[in-house]
C-alpha positions as CSV (number, residue, x, y, z in Angstrom):
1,X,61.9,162.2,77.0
2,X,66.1,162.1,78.2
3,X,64.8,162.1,81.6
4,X,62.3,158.8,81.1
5,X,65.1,157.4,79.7
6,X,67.3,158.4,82.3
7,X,65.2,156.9,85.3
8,X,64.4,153.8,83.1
9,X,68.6,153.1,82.8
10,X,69.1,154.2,86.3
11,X,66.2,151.6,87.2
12,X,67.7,149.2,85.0
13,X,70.9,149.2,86.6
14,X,69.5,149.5,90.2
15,X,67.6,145.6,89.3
16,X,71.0,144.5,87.9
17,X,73.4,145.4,90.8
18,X,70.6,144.1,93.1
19,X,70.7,141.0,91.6
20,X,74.0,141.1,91.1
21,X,74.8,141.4,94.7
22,X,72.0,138.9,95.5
23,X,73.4,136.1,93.3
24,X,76.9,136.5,95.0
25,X,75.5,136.6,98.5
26,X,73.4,132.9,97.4
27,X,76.8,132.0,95.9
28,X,79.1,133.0,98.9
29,X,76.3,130.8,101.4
30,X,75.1,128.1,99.0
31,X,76.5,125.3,101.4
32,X,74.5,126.8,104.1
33,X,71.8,127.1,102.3
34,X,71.9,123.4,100.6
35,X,72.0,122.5,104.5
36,X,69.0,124.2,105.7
37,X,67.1,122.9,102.5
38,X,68.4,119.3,102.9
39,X,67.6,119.8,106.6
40,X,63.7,120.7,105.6
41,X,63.6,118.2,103.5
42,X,64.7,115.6,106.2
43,X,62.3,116.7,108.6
44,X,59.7,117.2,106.3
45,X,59.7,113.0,105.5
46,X,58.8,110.4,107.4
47,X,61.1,109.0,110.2
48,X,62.5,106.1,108.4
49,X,62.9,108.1,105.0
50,X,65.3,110.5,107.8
51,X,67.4,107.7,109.5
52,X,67.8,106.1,106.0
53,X,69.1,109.4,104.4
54,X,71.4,109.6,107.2
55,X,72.8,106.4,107.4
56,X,73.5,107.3,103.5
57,X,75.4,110.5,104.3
58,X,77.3,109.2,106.9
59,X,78.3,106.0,105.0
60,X,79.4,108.5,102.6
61,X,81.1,110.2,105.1
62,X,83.1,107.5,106.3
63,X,84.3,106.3,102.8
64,X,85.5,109.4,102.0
65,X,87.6,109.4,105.2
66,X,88.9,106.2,104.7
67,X,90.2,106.7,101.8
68,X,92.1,109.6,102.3
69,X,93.8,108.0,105.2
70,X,94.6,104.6,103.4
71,X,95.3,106.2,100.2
72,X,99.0,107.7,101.1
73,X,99.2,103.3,102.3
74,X,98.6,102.2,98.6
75,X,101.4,102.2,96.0
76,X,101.3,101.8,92.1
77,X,104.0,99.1,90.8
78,X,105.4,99.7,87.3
79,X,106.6,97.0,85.8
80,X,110.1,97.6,83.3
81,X,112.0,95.3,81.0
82,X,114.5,95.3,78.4
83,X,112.8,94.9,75.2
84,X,114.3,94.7,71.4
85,X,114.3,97.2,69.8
86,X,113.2,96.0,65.8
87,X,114.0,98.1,63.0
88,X,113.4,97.3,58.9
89,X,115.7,97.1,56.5
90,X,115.8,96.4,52.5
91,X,118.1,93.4,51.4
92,X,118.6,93.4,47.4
93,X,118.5,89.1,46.6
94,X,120.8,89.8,43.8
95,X,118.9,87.0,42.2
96,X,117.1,89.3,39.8
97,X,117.7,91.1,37.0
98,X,117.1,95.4,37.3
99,X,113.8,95.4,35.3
100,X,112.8,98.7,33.2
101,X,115.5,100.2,36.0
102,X,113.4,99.0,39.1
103,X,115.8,98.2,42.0
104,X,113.9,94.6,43.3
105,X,114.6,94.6,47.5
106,X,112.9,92.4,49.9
107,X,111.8,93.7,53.5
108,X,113.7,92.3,56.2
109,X,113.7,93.2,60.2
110,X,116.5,93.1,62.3
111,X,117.2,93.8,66.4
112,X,119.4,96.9,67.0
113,X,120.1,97.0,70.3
114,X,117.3,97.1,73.8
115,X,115.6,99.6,75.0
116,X,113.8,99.8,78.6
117,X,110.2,100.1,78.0
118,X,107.6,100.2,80.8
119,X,105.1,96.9,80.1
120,X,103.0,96.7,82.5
121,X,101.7,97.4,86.1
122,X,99.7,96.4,89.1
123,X,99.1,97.6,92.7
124,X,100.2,97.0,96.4
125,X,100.1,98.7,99.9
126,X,102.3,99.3,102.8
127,X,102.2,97.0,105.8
128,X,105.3,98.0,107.8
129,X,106.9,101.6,108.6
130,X,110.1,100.6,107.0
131,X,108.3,100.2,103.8
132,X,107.2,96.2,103.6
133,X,104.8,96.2,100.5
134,X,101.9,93.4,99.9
135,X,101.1,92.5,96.0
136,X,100.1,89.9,94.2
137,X,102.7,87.0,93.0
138,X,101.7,87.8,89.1
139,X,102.7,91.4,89.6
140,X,105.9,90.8,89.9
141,X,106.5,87.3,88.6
142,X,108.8,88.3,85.5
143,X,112.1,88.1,87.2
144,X,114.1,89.7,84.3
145,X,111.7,92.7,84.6
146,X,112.5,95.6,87.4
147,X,109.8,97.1,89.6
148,X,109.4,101.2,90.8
149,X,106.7,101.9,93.1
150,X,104.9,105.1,93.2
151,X,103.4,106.6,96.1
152,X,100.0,109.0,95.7
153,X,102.1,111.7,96.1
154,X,104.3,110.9,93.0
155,X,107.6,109.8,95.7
156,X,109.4,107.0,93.4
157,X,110.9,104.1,95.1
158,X,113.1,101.2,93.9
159,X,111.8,98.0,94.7
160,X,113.0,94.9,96.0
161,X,111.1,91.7,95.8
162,X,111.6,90.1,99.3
163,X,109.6,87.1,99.3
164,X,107.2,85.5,96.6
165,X,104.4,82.7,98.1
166,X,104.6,79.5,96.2
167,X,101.0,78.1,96.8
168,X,99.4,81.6,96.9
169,X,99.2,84.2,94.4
170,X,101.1,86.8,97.4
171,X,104.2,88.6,97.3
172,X,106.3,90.9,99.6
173,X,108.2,93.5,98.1
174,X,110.9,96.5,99.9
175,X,110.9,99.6,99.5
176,X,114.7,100.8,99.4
177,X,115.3,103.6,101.4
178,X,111.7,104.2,102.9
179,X,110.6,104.8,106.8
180,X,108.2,106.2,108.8
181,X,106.1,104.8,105.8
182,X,101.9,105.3,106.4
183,X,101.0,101.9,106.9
184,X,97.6,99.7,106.6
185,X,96.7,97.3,109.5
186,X,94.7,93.8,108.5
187,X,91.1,92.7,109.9
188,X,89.3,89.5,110.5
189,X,88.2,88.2,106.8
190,X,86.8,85.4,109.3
191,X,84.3,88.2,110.2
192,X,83.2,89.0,106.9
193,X,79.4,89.2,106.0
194,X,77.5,88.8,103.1
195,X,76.2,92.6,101.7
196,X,78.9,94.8,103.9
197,X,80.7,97.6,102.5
198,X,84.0,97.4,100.6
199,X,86.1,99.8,99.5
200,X,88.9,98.6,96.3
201,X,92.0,100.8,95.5
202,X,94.4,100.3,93.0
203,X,96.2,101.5,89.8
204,X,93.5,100.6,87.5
205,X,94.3,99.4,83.8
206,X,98.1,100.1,85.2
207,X,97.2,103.7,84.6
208,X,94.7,105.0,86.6
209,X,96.6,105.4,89.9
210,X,95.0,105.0,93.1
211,X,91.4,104.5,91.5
212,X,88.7,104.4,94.3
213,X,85.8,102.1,94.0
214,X,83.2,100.5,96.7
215,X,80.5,98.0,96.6
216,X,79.8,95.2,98.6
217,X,80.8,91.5,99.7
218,X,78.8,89.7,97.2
219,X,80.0,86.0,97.9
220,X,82.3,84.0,100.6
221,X,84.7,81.3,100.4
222,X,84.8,81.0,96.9
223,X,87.2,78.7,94.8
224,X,87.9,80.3,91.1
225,X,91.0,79.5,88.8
226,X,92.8,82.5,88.0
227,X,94.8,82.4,85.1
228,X,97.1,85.2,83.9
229,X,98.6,86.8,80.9
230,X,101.2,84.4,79.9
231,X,98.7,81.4,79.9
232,X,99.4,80.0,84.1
233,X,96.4,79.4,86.3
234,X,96.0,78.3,89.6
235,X,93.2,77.3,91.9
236,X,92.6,79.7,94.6
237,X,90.6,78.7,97.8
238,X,88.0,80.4,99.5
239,X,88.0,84.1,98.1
240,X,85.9,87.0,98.6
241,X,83.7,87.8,96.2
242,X,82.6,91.8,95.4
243,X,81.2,93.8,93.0
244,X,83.8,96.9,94.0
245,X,84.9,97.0,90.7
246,X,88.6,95.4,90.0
247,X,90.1,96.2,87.0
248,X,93.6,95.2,85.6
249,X,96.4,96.6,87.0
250,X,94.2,96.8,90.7
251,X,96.0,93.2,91.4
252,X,97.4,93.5,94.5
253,X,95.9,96.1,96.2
254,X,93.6,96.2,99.5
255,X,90.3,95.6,99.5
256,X,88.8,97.7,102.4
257,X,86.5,97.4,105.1
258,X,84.3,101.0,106.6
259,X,87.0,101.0,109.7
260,X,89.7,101.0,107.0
261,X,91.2,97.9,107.8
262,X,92.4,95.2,104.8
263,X,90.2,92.7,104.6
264,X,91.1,91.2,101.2
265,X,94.1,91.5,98.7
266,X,92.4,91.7,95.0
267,X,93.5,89.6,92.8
268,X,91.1,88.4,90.2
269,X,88.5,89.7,88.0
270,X,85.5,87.5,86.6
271,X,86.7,87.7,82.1
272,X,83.1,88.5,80.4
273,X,81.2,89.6,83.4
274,X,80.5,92.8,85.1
275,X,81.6,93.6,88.8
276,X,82.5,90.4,89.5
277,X,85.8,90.6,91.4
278,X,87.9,88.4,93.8
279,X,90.2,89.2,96.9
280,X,92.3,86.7,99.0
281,X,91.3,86.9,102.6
282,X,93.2,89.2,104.8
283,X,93.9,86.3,107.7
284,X,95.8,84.1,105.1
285,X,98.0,87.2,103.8
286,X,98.9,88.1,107.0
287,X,100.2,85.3,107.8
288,X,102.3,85.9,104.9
289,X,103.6,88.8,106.0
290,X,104.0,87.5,109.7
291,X,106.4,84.4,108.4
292,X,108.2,87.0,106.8
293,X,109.0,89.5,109.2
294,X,109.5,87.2,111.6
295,X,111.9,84.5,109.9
296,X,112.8,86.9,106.6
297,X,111.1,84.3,104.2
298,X,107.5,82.7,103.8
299,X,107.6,79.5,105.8
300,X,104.9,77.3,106.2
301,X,103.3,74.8,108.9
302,X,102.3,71.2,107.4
303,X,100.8,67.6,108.7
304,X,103.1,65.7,106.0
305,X,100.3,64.1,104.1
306,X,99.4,63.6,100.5
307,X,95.9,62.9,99.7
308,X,93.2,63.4,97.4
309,X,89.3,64.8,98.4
310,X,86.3,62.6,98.6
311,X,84.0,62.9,95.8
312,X,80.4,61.3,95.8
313,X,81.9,59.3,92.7
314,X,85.0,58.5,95.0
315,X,82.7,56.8,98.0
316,X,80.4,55.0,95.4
317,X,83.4,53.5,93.7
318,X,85.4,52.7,96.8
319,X,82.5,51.9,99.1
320,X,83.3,54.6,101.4
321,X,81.1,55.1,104.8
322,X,81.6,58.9,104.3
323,X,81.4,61.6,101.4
324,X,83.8,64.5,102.3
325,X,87.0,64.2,104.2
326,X,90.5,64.0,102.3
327,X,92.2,60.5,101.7
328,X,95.6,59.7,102.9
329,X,97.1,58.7,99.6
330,X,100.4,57.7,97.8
331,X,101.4,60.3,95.0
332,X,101.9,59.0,91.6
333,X,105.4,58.7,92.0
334,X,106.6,55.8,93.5
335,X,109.1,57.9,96.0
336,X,105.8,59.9,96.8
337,X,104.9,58.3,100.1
338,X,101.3,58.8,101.5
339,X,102.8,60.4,104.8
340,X,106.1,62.0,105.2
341,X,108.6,60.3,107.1
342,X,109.0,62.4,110.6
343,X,106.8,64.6,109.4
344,X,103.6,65.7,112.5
345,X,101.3,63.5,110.8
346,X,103.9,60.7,111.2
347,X,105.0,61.1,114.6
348,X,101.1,61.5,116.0
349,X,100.5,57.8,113.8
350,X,98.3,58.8,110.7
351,X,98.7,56.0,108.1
352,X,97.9,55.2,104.1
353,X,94.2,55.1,103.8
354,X,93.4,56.9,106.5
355,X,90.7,59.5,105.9
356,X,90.8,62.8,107.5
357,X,87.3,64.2,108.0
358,X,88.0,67.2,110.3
359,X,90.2,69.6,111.6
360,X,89.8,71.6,114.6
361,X,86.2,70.4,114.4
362,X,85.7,72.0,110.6
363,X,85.0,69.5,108.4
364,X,86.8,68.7,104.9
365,X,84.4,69.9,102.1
366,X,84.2,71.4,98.8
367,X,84.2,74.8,101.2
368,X,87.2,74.1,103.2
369,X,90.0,72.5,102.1
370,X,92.7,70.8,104.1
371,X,95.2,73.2,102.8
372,X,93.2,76.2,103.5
373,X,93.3,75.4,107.1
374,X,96.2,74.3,107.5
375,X,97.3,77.7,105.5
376,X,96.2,79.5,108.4
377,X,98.0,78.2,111.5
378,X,101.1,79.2,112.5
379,X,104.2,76.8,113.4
380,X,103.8,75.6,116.6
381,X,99.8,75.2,116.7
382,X,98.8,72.4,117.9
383,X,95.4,71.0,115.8
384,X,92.8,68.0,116.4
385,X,92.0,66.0,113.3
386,X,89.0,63.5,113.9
387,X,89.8,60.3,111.4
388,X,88.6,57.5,110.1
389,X,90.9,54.5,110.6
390,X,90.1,51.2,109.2
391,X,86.7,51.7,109.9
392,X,86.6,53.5,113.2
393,X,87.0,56.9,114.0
394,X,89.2,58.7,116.2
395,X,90.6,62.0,117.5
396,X,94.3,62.9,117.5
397,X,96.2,65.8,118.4
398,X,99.2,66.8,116.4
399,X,101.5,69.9,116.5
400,X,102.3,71.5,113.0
401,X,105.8,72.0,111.8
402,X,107.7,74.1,109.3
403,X,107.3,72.5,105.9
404,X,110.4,71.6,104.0
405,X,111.4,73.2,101.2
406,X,111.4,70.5,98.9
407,X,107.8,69.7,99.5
């Protein structure tokens, strides 16, 4: 009977190590193993199913690549302020009388002192070795608040805010003491299709640092008012839609393309939807950051016209042979002249009433505003604007200028 029992433990054992060593071995060689099985599998389906599975794990692929290049690129901004500090106190009124020995004290609060509290955050990436920084305007708009940055790798930097954009929700900040800094280069947002691959980073909910989430280019040229937390909005003109999700906190940061280039600076989420999110086109933010390194402020070209759009309403009303095109038109102030004096549009004879239909043969519509195009030339350019001039139309050539400040 002890020697059954011995050869059924000894046999007992002998399965166990066997297996043992047999897991570990399937362990040590899973990856080749998922291979050759994925590889079966592959050639085992038709040849569409194959170059479609493929196409998947090479998209993959490339997304994972391009986000461990661009991610040492993207910075988290963490916004800090002074804040009072409130503490509670009990005041005695001395207005009643000590009741059955009850002391009778009212609750008041009273500020002792600030305290530097971090209140907020958002997102932007490096555009320049020597540590240039695109954000968003709203990011940094608070100018008693300061701003750190945070690189992936947890480096800290000071920040400076350089330049903030007026008429677009873009801002440039400097990061003191930085160089040799990993840098992102912009693409052609002009180039853009509908359904392509984009890739969002950004320090989501101000906490989530260098999140990583891609979808697609749902929608083009869109105009959306974007309002922020203190109550402002603004219209912004033909932005990219995607449903890459954008969370608070991912303002500023790039929106990417599968050769890793910027194609859109997030800025805007869709309140009560789902993956809805908004990015400002890479071509007008670079010129941003052009003006800037070039003339160390955002400067802007201008035709020195104001004007309102035509409306269907506006060409029924007026009688109007056309319905799109801007109108050359007085402001509501009386020293708000229709066309600036010396201004491009001046000097190449553009009048009150005049309606500008096109520029650089793109005509004026609900998807192309004058400033939008004008947005994107550089001092210097020169443009053709067909008009219509007391009833007949013409074509003129102007060159653009630098807008004055006080416009």
């Amino acid at each position: 009977m002890n020697k059954i029992n011995s050869i059924i433990a000894t046999s007992i054992i002998t399965t166990l190590l066997v297996l043992a060593i047999t897991f570990t071995a399937l362990y040590a060689n899973r990856g080749v193993i998922f291979e050759m099985f994925a590889s079966n599998y592959i050639s085992g389906t038709s040849s569409e199913t194959r170059t479609i599975t493929r196409n998947i794990l090479a998209e993959e692929s490339q997304i994972i690549s391009i986000v461990e290049k661009a991610n040492p690129s993207v910075v988290s901004i963490v916004i800090t302020k002074d804040v009072p500090v409130i503490e509670q106190y009990f005041e005695d009124p001395g207005i009643f009388p000590d009741f059955f020995g009850f002391d009778f004290q009212i609750p008041r609060q009273r500020q002792n002192g600030t305290e530097k509290r971090e209140i907020g955050g958002g997102t932007g990436f490096v555009v320049s070795k020597d540590g240039m920084v695109v954000t968003n305007r709203h990011v940094v708009s608070d100018t008693k608040a300061t701003y750190t940055a945070f690189t992936n790798d947890g480096k800290k930097y000071d920040v400076e805010v350089a330049a903030v954009d007026p008429t677009l929700d873009i801002a440039i900040l400097k990061l003191k003491g930085a160089k040799d800094m990993p840098s992102l280069a912009f693409g052609d947002s002009d180039t853009v299709k509908l359904g392509q691959t984009a890739i969002a980073i950004g320090n989501a909910l101000g906490e989530f640092r260098n999140s990583v989430s891609a979808g697609v280019i749902s929608g083009l040229a869109r105009t959306i008012i974007a309002g922020d937390s203190s109550g402002r909005a603004e219209q912004l003109d033909e932005v990219i839609q995607t449903d890459a999700a954008i969370n608070p906190g991912n303002s500023g940061g790039p929106l990417l393309d599968l050769t890793g280039r910027v194609i859109g600076v997030n800025v805007a989420v869709a309140q009560g939807s789902e993956n809805i999110g908004f990015a400002l086109p890479a071509n007008v933010v670079k010129s941003v950051v052009d003006s800037v390194q070039k003339y160390g402020e955002i400067v802007r070209p201008y035709i020195g016209v104001r004007y309102i759009p035509i409306t269907a309403p506006l060409k029924e009303r007026n009688n109007l042979s056309v319905d799109y095109g801007v109108l050359v038109q007085r402001g509501d102030m009386r020293e708000e002249l229709a066309v600036v004096p010396n201004s491009p549009a001046d000097k190449a004879g553009i009048v009150e009433n005049d309606i500008i239909l096109e520029i650089d043969g793109t005509k004026l519509d609900e998807n192309h505003s004058l400033a939008s195009i004008v947005r994107k030339k550089s001092i210097g350019d020169k443009i053709s604007l067909r008009l219509l001039s007391k009833g007949k139309e013409k074509t003129i050539l102007l060159t653009l200028e630098k807008a004055p400040k006080n416009l």
